[in-house]
VEXDREN-2710 file (C-alpha; in Angstrom, 1 decimal):
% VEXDREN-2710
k/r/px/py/pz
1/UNK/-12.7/-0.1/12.4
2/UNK/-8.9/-1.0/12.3
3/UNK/-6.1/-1.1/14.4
4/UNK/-3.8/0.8/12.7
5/UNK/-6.2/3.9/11.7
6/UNK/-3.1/5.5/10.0
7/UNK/-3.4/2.8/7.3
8/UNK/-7.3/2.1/7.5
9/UNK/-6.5/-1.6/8.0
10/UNK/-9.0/-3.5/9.8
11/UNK/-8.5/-6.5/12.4
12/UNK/-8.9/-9.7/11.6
13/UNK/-12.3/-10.3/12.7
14/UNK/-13.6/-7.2/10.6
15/UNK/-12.6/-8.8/7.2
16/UNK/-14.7/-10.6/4.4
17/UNK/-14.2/-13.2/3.1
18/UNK/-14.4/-14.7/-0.2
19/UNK/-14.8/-18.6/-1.5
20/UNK/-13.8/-19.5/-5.1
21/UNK/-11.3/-20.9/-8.0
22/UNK/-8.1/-18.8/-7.5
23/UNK/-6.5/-17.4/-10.8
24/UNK/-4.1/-15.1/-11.3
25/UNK/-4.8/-11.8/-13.4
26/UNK/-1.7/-10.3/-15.4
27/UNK/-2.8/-6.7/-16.8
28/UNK/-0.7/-4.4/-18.9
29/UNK/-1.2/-0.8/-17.0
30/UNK/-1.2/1.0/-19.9
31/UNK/-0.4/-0.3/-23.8
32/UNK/3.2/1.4/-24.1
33/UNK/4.1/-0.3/-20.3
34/UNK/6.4/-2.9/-20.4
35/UNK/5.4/-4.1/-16.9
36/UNK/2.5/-5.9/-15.9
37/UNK/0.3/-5.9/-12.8
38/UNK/-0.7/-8.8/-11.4
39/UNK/-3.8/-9.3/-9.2
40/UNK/-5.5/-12.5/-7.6
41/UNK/-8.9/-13.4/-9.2
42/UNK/-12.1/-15.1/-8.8
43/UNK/-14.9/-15.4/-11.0
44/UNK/-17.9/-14.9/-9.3
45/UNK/-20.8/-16.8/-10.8
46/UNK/-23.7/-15.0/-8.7
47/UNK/-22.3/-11.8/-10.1
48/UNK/-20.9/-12.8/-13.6
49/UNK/-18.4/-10.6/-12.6
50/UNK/-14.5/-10.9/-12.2
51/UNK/-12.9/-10.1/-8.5
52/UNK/-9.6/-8.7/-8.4
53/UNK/-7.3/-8.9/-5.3
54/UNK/-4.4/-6.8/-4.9
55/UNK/-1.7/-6.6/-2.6
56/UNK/-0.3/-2.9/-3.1
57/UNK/-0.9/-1.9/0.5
58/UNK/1.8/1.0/0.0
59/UNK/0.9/2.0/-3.6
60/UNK/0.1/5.5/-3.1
61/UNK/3.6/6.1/-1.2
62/UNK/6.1/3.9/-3.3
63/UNK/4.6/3.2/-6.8
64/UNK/4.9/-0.3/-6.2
65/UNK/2.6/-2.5/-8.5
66/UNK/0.8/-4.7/-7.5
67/UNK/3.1/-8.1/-7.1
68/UNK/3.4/-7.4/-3.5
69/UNK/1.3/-10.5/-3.2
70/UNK/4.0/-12.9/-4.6
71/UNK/5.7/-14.3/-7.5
72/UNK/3.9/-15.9/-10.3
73/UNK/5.7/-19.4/-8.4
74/UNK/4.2/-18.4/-5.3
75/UNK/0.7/-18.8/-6.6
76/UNK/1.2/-21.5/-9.8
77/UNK/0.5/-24.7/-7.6
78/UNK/-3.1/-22.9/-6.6
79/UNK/-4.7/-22.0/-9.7
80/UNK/-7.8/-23.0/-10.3
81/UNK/-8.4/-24.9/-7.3
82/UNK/-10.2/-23.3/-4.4
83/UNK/-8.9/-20.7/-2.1
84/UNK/-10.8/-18.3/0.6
85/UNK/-9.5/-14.6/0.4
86/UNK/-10.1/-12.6/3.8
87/UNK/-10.0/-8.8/2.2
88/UNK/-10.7/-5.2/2.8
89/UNK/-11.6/-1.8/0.7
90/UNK/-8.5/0.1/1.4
91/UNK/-9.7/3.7/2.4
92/UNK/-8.4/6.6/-0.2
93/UNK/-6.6/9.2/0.5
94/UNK/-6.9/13.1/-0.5
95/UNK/-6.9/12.6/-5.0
96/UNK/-5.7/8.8/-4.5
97/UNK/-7.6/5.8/-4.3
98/UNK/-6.9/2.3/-4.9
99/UNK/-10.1/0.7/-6.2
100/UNK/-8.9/-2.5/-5.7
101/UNK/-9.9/-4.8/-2.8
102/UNK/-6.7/-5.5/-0.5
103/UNK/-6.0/-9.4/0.2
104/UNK/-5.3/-9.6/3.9
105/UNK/-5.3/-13.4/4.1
106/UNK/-5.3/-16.4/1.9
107/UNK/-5.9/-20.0/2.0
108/UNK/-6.3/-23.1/-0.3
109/UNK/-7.3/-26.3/1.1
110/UNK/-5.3/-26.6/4.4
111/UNK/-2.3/-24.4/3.1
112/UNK/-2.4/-21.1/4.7
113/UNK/-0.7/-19.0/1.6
114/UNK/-1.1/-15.7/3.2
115/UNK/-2.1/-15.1/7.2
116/UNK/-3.3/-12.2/8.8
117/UNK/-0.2/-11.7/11.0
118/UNK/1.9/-12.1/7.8
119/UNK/-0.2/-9.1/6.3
120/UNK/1.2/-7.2/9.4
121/UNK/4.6/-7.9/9.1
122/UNK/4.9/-6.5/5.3
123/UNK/2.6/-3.0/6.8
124/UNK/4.8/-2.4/9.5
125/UNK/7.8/-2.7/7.6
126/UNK/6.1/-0.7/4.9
127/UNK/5.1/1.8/7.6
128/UNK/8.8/1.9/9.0
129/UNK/10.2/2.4/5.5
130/UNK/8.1/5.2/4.9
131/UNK/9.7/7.0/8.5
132/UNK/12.9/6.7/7.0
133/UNK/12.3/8.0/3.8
134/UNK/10.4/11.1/5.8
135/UNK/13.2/11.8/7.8
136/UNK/15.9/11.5/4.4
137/UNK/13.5/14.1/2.8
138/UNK/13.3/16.7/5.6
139/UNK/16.9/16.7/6.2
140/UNK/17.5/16.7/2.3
141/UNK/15.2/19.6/2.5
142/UNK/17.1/21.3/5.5
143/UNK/20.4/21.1/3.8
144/UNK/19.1/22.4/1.1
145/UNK/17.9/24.9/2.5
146/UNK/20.7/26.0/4.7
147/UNK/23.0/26.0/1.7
148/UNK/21.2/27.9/-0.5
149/UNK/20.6/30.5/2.1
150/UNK/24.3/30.6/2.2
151/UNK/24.8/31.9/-1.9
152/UNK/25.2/35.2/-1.6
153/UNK/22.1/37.4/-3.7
154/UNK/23.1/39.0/-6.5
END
């Protein structure tokens, strides 16, 4: 299924796609949150449902919400006209998943707004990020160890 089976991230020609008025969907995470989430949305008629589009490849590692897909600027001269989404169900992880589908590409009219290779660039980096913070924990974790082992035990 994907090319990079560490991430569950599947090539381009394993995506779906989906055709529709673009919006964009601001929610409040919890009532006391200051922040707000923000996720790309379609109503689907067929379904008389809402779809929601995130963007928070690395949620369960950084915390990061779900902007990752832009700024509100990025995505103002779009709304409400038509847009195809190429998208994926991220798979979970041991207690985490992210019920959200993933936005992989995105296009309105002739203006490619996301591409896949684009999608890439932000995992790897993501992926790389997550190396170094790995190796600053385990030495951390080392040093911390050594030093403590040096106190002498009362």
């Amino acid at each position: 299924m994907t090319a990079y089976p560490d991430m569950s991230f599947p090539k381009e020609n394993e995506l779906n796609y989906y055709s529709g008025k673009l919006d964009v969907l601001r929610v409040r995470p919890d009532p006391d949150s200051k922040s707000m989430h923000q996720y790309l949305a379609f109503y689907d008629k067929k379904t008389k449902t809402i779809l929601e589009f995130s963007c928070a490849y690395s949620q369960a590692f950084f915390g990061t919400s779900d902007r990752s897909c832009g700024s509100n600027e990025d995505f103002e001269p779009y709304i409400g006209q038509m847009a195809t989404v190429g998208w994926y169900e991220q798979d979970g992880f041991p207690s985490w998943s992210n019920n959200r589908l993933q936005v992989v590409t995105l296009e309105s009219e002739d203006k490619v707004i996301r591409s896949y290779d684009d999608t890439v660039a932000i995992l790897e980096s993501d992926k790389k990020r997550l190396r170094y913070f790995m190796l600053f924990i385990s030495l951390a974790s080392i040093f911390v160890y050594w030093s403590f082992g040096k106190l002498p035990r009362h």
